[in-house]
C-alpha positions as CSV (number, residue, x, y, z in Angstrom):
1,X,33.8,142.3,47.9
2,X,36.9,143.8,46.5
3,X,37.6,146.8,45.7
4,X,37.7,147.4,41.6
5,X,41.4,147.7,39.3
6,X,42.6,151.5,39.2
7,X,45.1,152.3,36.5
8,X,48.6,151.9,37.5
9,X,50.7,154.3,37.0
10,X,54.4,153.1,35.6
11,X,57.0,152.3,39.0
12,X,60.0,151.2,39.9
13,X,59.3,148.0,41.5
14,X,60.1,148.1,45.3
15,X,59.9,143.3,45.9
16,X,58.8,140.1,44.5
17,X,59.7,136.7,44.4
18,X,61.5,135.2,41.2
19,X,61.8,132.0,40.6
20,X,65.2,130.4,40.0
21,X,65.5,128.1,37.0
22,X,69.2,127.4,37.2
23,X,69.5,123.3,37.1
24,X,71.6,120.8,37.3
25,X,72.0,119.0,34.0
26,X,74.5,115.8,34.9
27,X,76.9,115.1,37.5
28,X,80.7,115.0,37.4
29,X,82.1,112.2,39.5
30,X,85.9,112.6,40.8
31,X,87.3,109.3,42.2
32,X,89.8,109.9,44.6
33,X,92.8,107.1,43.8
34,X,93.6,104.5,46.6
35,X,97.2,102.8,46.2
36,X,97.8,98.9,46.6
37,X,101.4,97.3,46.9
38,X,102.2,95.2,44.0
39,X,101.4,91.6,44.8
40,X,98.5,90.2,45.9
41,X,95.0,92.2,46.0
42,X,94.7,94.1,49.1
43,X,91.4,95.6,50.6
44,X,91.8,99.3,50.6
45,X,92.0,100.8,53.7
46,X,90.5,103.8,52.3
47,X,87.1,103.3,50.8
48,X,86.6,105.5,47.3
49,X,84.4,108.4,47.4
50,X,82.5,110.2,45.2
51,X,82.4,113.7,45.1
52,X,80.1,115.7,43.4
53,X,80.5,118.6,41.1
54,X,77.6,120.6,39.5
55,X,77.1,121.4,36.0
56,X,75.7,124.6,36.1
57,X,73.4,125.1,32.7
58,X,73.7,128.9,31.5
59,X,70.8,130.0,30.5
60,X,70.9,132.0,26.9
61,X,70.7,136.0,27.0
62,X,67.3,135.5,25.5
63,X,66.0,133.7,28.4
64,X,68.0,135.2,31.3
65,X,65.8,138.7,29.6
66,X,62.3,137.1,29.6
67,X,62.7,135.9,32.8
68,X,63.9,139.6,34.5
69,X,60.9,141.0,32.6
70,X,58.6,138.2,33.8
71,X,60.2,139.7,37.4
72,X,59.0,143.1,36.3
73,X,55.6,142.5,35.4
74,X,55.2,140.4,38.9
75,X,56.8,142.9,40.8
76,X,54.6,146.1,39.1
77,X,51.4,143.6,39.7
78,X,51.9,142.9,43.2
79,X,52.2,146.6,44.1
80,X,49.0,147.1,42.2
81,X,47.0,144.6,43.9
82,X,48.1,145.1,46.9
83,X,46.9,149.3,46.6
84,X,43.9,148.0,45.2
85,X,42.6,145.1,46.7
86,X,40.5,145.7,49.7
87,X,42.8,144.3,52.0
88,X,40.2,144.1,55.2
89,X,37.9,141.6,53.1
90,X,40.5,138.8,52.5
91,X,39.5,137.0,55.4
92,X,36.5,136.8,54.6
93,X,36.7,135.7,50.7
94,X,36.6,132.3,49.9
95,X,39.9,130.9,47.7
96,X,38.3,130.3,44.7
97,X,37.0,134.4,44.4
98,X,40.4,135.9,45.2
99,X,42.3,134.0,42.7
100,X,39.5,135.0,40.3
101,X,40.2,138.8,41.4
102,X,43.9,138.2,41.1
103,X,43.1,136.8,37.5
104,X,41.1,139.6,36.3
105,X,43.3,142.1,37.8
106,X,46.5,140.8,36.1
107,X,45.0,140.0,32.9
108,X,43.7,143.1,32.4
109,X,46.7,144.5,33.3
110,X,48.8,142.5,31.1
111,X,46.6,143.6,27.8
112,X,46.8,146.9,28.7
113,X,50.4,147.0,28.3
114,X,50.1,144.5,25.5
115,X,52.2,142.0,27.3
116,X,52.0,138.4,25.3
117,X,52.5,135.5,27.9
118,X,51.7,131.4,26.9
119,X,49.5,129.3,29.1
120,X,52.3,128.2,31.4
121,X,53.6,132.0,31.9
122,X,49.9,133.3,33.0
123,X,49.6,130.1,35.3
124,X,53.0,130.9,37.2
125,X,52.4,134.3,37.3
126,X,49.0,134.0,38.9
127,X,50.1,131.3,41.5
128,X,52.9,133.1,42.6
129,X,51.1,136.9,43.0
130,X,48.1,134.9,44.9
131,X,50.9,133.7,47.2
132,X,52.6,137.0,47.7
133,X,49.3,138.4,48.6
134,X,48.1,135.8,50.8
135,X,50.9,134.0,51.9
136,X,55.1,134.0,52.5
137,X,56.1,134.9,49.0
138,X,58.1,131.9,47.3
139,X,58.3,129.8,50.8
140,X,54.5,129.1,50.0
141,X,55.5,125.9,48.1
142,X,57.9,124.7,50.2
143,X,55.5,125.1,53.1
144,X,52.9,122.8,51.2
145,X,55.3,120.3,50.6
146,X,54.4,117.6,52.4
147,X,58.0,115.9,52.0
148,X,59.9,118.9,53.6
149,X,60.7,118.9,57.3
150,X,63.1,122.3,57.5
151,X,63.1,125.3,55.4
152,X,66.7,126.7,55.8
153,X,67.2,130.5,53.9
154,X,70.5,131.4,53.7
155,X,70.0,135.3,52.4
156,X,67.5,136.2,49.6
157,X,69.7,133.4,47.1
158,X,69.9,130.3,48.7
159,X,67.1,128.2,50.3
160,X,67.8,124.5,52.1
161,X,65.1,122.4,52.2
162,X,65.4,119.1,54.7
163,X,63.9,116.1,53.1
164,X,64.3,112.5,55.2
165,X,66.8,113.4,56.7
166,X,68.9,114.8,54.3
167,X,70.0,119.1,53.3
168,X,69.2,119.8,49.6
169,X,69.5,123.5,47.9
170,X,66.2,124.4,46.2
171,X,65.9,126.4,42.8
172,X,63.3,128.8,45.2
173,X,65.3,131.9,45.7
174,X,64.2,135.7,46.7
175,X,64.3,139.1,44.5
176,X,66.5,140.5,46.3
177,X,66.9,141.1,50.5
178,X,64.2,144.2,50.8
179,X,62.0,141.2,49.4
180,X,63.2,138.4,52.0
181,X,62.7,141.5,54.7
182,X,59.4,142.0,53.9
183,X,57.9,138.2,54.5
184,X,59.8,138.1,57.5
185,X,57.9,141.5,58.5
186,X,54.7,139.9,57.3
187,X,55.3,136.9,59.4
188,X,56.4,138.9,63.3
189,X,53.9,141.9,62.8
190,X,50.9,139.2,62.3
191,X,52.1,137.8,65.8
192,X,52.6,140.9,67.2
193,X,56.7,141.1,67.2
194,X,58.9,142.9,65.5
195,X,62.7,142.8,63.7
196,X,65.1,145.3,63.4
197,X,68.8,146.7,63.8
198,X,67.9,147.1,67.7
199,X,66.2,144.1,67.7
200,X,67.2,141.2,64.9
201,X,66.0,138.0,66.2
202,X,63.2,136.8,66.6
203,X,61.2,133.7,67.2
204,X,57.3,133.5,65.7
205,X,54.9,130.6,65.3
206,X,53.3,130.2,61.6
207,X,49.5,130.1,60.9
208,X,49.6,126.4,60.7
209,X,51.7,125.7,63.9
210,X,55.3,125.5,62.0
211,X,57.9,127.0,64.1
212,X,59.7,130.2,62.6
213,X,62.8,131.8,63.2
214,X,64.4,135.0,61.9
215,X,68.4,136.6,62.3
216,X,68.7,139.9,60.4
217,X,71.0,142.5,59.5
218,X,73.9,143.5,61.3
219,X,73.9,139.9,62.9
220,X,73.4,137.9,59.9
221,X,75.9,139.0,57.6
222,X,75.1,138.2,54.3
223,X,71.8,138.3,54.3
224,X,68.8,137.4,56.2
225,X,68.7,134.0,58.2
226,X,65.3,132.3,58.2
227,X,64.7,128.6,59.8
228,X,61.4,127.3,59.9
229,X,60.5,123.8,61.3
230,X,57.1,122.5,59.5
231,X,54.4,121.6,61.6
232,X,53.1,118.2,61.1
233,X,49.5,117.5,61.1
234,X,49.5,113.7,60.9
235,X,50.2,112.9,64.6
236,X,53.1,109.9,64.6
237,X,52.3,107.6,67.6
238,X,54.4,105.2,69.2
239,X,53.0,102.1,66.8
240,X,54.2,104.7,63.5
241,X,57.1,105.1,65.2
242,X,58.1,101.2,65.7
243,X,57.3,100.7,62.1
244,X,59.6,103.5,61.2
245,X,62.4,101.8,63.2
246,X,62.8,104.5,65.7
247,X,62.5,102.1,68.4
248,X,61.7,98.5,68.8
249,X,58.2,97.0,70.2
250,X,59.9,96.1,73.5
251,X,61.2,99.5,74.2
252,X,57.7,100.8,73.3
253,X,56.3,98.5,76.0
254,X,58.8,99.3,78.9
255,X,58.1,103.0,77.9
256,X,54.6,102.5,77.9
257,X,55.0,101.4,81.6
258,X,57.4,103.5,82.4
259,X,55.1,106.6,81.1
260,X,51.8,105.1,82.1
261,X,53.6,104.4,86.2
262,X,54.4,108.2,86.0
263,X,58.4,108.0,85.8
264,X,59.5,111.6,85.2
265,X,60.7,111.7,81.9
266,X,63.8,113.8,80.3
267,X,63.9,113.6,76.5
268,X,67.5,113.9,74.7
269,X,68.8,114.7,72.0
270,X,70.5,117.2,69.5
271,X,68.7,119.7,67.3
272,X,66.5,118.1,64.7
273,X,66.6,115.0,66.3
274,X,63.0,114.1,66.8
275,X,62.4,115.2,70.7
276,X,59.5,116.7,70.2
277,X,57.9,113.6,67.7
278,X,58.9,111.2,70.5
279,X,57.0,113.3,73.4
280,X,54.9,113.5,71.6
281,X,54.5,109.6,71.0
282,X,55.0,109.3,74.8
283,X,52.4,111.6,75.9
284,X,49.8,108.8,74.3
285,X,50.4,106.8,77.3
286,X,49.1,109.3,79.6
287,X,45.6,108.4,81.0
288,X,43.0,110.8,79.5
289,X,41.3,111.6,83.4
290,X,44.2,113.2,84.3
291,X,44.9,117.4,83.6
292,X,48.2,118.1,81.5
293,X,49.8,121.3,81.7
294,X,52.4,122.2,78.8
295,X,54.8,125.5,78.5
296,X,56.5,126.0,75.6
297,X,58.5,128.8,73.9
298,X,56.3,127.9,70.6
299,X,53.4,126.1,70.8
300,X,54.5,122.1,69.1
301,X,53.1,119.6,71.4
302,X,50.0,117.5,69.8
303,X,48.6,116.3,72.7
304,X,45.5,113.6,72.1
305,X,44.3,113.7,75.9
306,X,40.9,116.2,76.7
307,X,42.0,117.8,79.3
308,X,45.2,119.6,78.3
309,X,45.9,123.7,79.0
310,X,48.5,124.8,76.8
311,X,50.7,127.7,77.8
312,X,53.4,129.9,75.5
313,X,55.8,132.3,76.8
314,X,56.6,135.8,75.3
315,X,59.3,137.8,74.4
316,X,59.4,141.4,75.6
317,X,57.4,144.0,73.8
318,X,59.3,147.5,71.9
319,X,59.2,149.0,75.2
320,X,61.0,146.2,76.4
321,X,58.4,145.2,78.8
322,X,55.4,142.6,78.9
323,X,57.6,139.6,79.0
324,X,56.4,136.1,80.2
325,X,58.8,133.5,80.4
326,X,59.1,129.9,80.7
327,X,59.5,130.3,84.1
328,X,57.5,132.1,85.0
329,X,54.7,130.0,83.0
330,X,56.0,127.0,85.5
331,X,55.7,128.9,88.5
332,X,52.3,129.6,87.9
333,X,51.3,126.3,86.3
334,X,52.3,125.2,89.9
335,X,49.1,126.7,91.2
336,X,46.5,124.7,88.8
337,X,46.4,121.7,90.0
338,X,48.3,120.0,87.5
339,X,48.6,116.1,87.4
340,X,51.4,116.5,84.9
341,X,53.5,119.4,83.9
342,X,55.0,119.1,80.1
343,X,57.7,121.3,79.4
344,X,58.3,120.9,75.3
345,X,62.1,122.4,76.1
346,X,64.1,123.0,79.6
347,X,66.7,125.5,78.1
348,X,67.3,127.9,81.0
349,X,66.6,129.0,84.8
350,X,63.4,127.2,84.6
351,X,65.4,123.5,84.5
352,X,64.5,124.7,88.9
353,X,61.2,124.8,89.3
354,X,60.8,121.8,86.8
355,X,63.4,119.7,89.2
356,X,61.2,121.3,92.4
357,X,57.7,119.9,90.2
358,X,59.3,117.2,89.8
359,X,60.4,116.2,93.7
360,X,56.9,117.6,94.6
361,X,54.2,115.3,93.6
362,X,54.0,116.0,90.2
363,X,55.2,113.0,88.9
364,X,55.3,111.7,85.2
365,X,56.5,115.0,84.2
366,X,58.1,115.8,81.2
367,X,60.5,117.7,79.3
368,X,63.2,117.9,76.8
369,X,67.1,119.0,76.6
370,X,69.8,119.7,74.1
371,X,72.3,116.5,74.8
372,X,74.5,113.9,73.1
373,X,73.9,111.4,75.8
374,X,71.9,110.4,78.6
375,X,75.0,111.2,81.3
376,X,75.6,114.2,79.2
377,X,72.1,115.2,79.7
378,X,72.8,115.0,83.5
379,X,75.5,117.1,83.2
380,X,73.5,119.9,81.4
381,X,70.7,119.8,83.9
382,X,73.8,120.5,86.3
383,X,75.2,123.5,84.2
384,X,71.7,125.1,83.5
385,X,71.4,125.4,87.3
386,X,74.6,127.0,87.7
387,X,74.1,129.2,84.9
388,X,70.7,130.4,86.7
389,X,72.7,131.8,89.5
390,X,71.9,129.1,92.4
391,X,74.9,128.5,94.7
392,X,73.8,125.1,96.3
393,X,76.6,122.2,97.2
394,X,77.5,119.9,94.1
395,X,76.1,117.1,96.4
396,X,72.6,118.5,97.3
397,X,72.5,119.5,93.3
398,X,73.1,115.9,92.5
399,X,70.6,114.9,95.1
400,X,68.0,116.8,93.7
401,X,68.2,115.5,90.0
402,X,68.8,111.9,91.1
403,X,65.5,112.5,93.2
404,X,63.4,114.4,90.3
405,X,64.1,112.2,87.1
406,X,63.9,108.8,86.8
407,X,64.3,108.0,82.6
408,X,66.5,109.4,80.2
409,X,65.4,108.9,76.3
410,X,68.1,109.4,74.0
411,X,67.2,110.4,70.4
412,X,69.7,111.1,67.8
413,X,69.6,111.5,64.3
414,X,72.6,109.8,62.6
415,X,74.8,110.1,59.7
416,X,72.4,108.6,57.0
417,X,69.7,110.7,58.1
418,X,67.6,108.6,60.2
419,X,66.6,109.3,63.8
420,X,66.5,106.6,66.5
421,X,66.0,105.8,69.8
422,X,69.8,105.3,70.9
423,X,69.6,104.4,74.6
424,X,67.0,104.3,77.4
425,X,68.8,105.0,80.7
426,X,67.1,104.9,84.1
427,X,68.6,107.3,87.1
428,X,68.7,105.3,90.1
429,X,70.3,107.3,92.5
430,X,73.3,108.3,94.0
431,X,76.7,107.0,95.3
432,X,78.8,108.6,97.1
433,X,78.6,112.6,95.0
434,X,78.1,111.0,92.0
435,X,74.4,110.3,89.9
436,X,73.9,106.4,89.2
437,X,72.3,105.3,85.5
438,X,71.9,102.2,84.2
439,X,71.3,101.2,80.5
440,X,68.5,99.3,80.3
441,X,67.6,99.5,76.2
442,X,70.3,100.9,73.2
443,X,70.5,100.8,69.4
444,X,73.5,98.7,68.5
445,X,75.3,99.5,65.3
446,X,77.0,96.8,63.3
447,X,78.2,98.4,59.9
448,X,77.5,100.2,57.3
449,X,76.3,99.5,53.0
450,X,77.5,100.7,50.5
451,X,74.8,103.6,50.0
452,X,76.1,104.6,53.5
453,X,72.6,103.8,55.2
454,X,73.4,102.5,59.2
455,X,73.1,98.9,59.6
456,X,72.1,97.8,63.4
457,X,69.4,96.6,65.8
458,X,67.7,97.4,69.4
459,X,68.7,95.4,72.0
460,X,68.3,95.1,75.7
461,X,71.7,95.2,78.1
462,X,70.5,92.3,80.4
463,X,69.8,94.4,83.0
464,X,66.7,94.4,84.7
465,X,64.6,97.7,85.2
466,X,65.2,99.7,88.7
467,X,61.6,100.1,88.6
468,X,60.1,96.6,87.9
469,X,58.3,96.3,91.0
470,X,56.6,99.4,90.5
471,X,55.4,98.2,87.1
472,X,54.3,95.3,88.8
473,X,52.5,97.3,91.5
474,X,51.1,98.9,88.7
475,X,49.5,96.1,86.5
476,X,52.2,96.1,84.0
477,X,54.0,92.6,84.4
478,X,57.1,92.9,82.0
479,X,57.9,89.7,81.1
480,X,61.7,88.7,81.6
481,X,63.1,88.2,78.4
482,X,62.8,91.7,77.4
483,X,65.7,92.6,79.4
484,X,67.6,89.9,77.7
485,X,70.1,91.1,75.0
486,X,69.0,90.4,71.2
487,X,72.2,88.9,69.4
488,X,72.5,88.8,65.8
């Protein structure tokens, strides 16, 4: 199936991924002094912190060599398969038979040049060429690491992982920036974009769904910038989310009437704070008759319901043409005969025709937007429109929202790391030029430990939903004390 070994002839290498085994070996903790008058014991009003320095092992000469020739011998390898594997066939090996051509290529390789590597070497050596062939270099590992939400690369030398919450460096580093350059390559040209000096951003969609972006050189200035947001492939529903202590079990039920009445729904919330797990979880209350339309810029959205037609928009092509935005992916979605319309995020000029869907019979619609708060939301929705070039009266403006959306979710995540369900505000209309909201649900914060983890519960405001009677009309008969404040 693959094509057979060819002697090598000796190269400089051109990439490769090395691995990083800098660590930290113990922690240096630096009190910072709080002064008390003399007399009796005070309560600081400065609490002491902690700060951390790191204890950077050096590595001996000895070791710092073996490991650049380990580089070497990786980087000479990888070359060499990639001449002389038959590229055009790996789709169609199985696993198990390329890392037994890898194996046999490299070993023979490595007696040929009577290289001596243990167990432990060999083993490395052929995991990390298989993933350099096959997949994104030294990012393969963090990819199948289930624990890590955000891969962050700062340059070809530093790599942030998210884990629960929480930004941690990682010992996974680059060979150099031609190497980081040529996985992001790999990654664009196998979606059919492309980054350069004329063009250096880009936005790409992984194999496995997980959302990549990519800033290069002159823009990023020292060194590559790579995000990429892991796809999940456990779906969280609204009952995972409860037990999480994202929201409470009355806040799922009022959303769960609130979706299944076919309020339109606006999602908010800052980066990373869980929008799109929590439309997710909402879309599960969406009765699986009906047809769901969904336009994103990458494709996220896990719906569970049959009849779903997913839409993407696209960047322009080198020529600069061939372009499909959100937009105009809404415009058309308009025309087939969509119950619901789901837009994973309103960003731009297309916030209009989502407000026009919204005021003309497509209700229980969806979207998301980049916002701190429920009236803050508002005021975005306001902005994008005047951003998109539409001179219409503040007042009609105002109108028109208070008309379109009738729920605003508010996700953040918070200091410690965790993401919740701050506040559930209902629009109700309008009074005089300004858009009415009430509160109906919010997380209340009571303190903090001493770990720094948030300490608070969900409770209700006391005030009763604006749309009650259309649950009822509905079948869902929320019982009163739901809207009754929780005190503890």
């Amino acid at each position: 199936m693959f094509s057979r070994y060819k002697k090598m002839s000796r190269s400089e290498p051109n990439s490769a991924s090395v691995t990083n085994t800098a660590a930290l070996n113990g922690k240096l903790a630096v009190s910072i002094p709080v002064h008390v008058s003399q007399g009796a014991a005070k309560k600081p009003l400065i609490r002491k912190q902690t700060a951390t320095v790191q204890d950077h092992s050096v590595d001996s000469d000895k070791d710092r060599r073996r490991r650049e020739r380990l580089g070497e011998i990786k980087l000479e390898l990888h070359r060499e398969l990639l001449e002389n594997l038959n590229l055009g066939a790996l789709d169609k090996a199985s696993e198990t038979e390329l890392r037994t051509e890898i194996a046999n290529i490299t070993s023979e390789v490595l007696q040929e040049k009577a290289i001596v590597l243990n167990r432990q070497e060999r083993s490395i050596l052929f995991k990390e060429l298989f993933d350099e062939v096959t997949g994104l270099g030294p990012l393969e590992t963090l990819l199948q690491d289930d624990s890590v939400n955000d891969i962050l690369v700062n340059g070809p030398k530093q790599i942030f992982v998210e884990r629960y919450g929480k930004l941690e460096k990682t010992d996974v580093t680059f060979k150099d920036e031609r190497h980081l350059l040529r996985i992001i390559d790999k990654i664009v040209s196998a979606v059919g974009r492309r980054v350069d000096e004329s063009n250096p951003y880009v936005d790409a969609r992984l194999r496995d769904g997980s959302r990549f972006n990519a800033m290069v050189s002159p823009i990023a200035v020292d060194g590559s910038l790579v995000s990429i947001r892991k796809f999940r492939n456990d779906k969280l529903g609204i009952g995972d989310l409860v037990d999480f202590g994202a929201f409470s079990e009355q806040m799922a039920a009022y959303l769960q009437a609130a979706v299944s009445t076919r309020l339109n729904v606006i999602v908010s919330g800052g980066t990373g704070s869980g929008k799109t797990t929590t439309l997710n979880a909402l879309s599960s209350f969406i009765d699986n008759s009906e047809r769901i339309l969904t336009i994103e810029d990458t494709a996220e959205l896990q719906l569970q319901q049959s009849h779903v037609g997913r839409m993407e928009s696209r960047p322009p092509n080198v020529e600069g043409k061939g372009e499909v935005s959100p937009r105009d992916c809404l415009k058309n979605a308009l025309r087939m005969r969509p119950d619901r319309i789901i837009v994973g995020e309103t960003r731009g000029e297309e916030v209009i025709d989502m407000l026009q869907a919204m005021n003309t019979g497509h209700d229980g619609s969806m979207t998301t937007i980049h916002a701190n708060s429920p009236r803050d939301g508002v005021s975005r929705i306001e902005n994008m429109v005047a951003m998109a070039g539409i001179e219409m009266p503040i007042k009609a403006l105002r109108s028109q929202i208070s008309a379109a959306v009738n729920l605003i979710v508010q996700v953040n995540r918070l200091q410690d790391g965790s993401r919740r369900m701050t506040s559930i505000t209902e629009v109700t209309g309008m009074e005089g030029d300004v858009i009415s909201t009430q509160e109906v649900f919010r997380f209340q914060r009571t303190g903090l430990t001493p770990d720094n983890k948030i300490l608070g519960h969900y409770t209700a405001t006391g005030v009763r939903s604006h749309y009650a009677e259309r649950f009822r009309m509905w079948g869902y008969n929320l019982p009163a004390e739901i809207y009754e404040p929780t005190a503890r």
